[in-house]
C-alpha positions as CSV (number, residue, x, y, z in Angstrom):
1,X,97.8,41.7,-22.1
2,X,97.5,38.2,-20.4
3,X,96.7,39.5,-17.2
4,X,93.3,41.1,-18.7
5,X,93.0,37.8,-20.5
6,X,93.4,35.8,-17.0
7,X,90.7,38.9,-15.4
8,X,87.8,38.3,-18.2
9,X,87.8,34.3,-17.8
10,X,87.9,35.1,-14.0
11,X,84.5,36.8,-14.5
12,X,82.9,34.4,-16.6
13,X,83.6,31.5,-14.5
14,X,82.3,33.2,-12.1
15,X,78.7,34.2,-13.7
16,X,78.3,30.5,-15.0
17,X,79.0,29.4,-11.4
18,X,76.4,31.7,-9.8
19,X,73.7,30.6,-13.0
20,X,74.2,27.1,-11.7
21,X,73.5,27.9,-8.6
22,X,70.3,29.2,-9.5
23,X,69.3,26.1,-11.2
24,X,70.0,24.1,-8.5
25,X,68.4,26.0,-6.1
26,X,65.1,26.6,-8.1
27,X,64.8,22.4,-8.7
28,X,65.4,21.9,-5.2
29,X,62.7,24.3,-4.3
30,X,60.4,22.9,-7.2
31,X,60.7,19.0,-5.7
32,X,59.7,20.2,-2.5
33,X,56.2,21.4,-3.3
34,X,55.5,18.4,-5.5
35,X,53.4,16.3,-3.4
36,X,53.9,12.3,-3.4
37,X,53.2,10.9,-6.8
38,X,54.1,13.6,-8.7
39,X,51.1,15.6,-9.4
40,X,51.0,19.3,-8.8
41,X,47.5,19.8,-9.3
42,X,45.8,23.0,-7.6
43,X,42.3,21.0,-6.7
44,X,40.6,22.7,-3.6
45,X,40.1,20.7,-0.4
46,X,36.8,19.1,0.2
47,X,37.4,18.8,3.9
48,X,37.3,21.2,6.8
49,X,40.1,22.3,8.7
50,X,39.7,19.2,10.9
51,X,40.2,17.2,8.0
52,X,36.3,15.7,8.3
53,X,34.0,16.4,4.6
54,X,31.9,19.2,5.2
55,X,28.2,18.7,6.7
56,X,25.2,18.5,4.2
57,X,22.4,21.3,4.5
58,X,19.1,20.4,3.9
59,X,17.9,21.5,0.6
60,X,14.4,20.6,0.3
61,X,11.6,19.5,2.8
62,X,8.1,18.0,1.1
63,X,5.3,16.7,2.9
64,X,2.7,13.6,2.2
65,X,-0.1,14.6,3.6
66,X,-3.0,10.9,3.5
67,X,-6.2,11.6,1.8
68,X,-9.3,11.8,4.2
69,X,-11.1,8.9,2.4
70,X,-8.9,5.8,1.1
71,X,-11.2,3.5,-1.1
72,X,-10.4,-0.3,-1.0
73,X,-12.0,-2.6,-3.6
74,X,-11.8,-6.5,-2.7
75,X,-13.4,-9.4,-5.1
76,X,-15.3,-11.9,-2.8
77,X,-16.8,-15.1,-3.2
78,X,-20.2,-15.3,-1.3
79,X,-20.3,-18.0,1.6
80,X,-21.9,-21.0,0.5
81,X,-21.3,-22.7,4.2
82,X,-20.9,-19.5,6.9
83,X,-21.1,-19.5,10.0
84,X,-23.8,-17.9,12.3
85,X,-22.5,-15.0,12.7
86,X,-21.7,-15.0,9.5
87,X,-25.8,-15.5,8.1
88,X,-26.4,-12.4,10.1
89,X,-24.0,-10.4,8.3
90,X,-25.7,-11.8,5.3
91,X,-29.4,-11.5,6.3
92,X,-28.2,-7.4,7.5
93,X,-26.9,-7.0,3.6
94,X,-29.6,-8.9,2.1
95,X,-32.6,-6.9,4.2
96,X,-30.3,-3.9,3.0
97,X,-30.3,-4.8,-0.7
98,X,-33.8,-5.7,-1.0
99,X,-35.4,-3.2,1.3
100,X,-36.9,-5.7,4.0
101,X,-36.7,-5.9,7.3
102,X,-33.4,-7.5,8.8
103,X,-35.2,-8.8,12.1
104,X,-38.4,-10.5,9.7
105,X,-35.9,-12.6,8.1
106,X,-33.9,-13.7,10.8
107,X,-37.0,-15.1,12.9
108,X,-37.1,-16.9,9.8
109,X,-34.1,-18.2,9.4
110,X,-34.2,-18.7,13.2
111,X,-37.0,-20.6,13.5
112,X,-36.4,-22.8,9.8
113,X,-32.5,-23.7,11.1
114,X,-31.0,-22.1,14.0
115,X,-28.6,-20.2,11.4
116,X,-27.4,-23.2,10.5
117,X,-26.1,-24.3,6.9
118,X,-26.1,-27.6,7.6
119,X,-29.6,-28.1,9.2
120,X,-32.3,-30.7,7.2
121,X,-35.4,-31.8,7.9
122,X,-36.1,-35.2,5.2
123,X,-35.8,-33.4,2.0
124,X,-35.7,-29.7,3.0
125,X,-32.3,-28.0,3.7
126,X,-30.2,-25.4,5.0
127,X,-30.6,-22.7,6.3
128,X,-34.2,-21.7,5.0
129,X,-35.4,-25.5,4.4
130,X,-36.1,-25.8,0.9
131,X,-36.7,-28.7,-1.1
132,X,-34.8,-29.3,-4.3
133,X,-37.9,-28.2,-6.4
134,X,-38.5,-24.8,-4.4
135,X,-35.0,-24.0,-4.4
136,X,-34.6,-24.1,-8.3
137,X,-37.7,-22.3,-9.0
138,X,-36.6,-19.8,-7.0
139,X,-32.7,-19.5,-8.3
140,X,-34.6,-19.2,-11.8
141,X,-36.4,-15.4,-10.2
142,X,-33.4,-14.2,-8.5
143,X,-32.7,-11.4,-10.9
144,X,-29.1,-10.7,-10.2
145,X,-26.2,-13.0,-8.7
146,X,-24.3,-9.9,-7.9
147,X,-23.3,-9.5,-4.3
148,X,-21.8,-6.2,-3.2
149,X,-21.6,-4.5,0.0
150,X,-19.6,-2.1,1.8
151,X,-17.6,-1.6,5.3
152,X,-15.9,2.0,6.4
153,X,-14.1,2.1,9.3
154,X,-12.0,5.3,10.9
155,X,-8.2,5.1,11.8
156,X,-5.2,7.4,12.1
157,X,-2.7,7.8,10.1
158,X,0.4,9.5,9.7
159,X,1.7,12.3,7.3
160,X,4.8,11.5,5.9
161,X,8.1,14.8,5.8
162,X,10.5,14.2,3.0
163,X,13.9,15.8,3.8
164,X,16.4,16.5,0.8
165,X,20.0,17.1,1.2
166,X,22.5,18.8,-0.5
167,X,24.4,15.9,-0.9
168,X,21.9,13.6,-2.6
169,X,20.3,11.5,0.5
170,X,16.9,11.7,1.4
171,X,15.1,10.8,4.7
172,X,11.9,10.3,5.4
173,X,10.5,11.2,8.7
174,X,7.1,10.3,10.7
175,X,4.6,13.7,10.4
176,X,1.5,14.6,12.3
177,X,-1.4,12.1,12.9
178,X,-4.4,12.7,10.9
179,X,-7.7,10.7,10.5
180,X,-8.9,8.8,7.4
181,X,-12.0,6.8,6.6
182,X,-11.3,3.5,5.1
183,X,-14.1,2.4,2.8
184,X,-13.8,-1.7,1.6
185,X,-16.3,-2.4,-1.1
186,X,-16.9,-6.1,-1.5
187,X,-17.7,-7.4,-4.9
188,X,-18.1,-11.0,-5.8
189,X,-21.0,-13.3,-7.6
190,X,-23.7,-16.3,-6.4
191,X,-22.6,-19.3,-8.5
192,X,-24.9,-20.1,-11.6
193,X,-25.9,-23.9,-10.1
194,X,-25.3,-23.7,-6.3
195,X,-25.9,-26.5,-4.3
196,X,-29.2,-26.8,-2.4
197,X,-27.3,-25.7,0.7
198,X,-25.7,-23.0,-0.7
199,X,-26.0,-19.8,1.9
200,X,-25.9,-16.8,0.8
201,X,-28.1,-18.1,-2.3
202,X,-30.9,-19.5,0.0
203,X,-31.1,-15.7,2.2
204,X,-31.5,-14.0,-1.5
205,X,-34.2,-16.3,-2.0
206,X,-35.9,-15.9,0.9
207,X,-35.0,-12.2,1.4
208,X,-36.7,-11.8,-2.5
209,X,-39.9,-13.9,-1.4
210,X,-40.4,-11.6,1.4
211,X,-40.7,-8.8,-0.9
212,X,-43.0,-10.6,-3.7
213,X,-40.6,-10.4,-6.4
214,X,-39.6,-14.2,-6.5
215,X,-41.4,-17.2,-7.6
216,X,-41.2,-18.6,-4.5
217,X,-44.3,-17.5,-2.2
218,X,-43.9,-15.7,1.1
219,X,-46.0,-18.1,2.4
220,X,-44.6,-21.2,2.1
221,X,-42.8,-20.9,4.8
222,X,-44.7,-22.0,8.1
223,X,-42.5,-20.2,10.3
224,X,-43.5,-16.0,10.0
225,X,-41.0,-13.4,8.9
């Protein structure tokens, strides 16, 4: 009888011996696949075998292609002292506005002040040599103190690629060159009491007594237009 007694506690110290065995060997095992930190999370890599984040594909391309015709407005104020050069660009856009010719007026102004603002002659000044009373009866005519005129020029410019990525940047890259047309429209108004000098006023003037709509006779002028 106490031998089968000894036999049976035998056994079972032997099956709790082999279930702590188990324990242990399962924890071990457990410990090692925890990473640093403690966090066993199953998160797939975003890197490459190399260990480097994976490469971006492009995603979308646009392109900006520049209109043909780009319209620039600019306010102006008219030249009251310009230069030569500067009183032909004014007689050109006068003779234009009031449909008289360009070269008529210039001989004028020519031979009145050299195409210069500043020129008098006793009490008759600038650049078409009026006298204070000639110059305010004809200011009273002038109709319109509007000035406009308009410049175009042609010059290439580029289109414009828009790449997207599948990662969120965008790059913009230089296109094809393709040709535009600029066109500046100058706006801008004669003062309501110029001075006596006052270019651009006087060429209206005399650009409107040329065509016999302005108080001011064509010929009062001794010099021919």
């Amino acid at each position: 009888m106490k031998t089968r007694v000894r036999a049976r506690g035998g056994r079972l110290r032997l099956a709790v011996l082999v279930a702590a065995i188990g324990i242990l060997t399962t924890s071990v095992v457990a410990a090692a696949a925890t990473p640093a930190g403690g966090s066993t999370s199953t998160t797939p890599s975003t890197t490459t075998p190399s260990g480097d984040p994976p490469a971006a594909h492009v995603a979308k391309v646009e392109t900006k292609v520049p209109p043909r015709r780009k319209v620039v407005r600019r306010r102006f104020r008219p030249w009251d002292r310009p230069s030569p050069s500067r009183v032909r660009q004014i007689i050109r856009i006068e003779a234009k506005r009031w449909h008289i010719s360009a070269a008529g007026l210039a001989n004028r102004v020519n031979c009145e002040s050299h195409f210069h603002w500043w020129a008098g002659n006793g009490a008759y000044q600038g650049l078409l040599q009026f006298s204070s009373s000639t110059f305010y009866r004809g200011l009273r005519t002038i109709r319109t103190r509007v000035v406009k005129f308009v410049r175009k020029r042609v010059r290439r410019v580029y289109e414009t690629r828009i790449v997207h990525y599948s990662d969120g940047h965008v790059e913009r890259k230089r296109g094809r060159k393709r040709r535009q047309v600029v066109v500046r429209v100058y706006k801008g108004k004669l003062p309501r009491r110029p001075g006596i000098t006052h270019g651009w006023t006087q060429i209206r003037i005399g650009a409107q007594a040329i065509r016999g709509m302005s108080a001011v006779g064509n010929s009062e002028w001794s010099c021919a237009a």
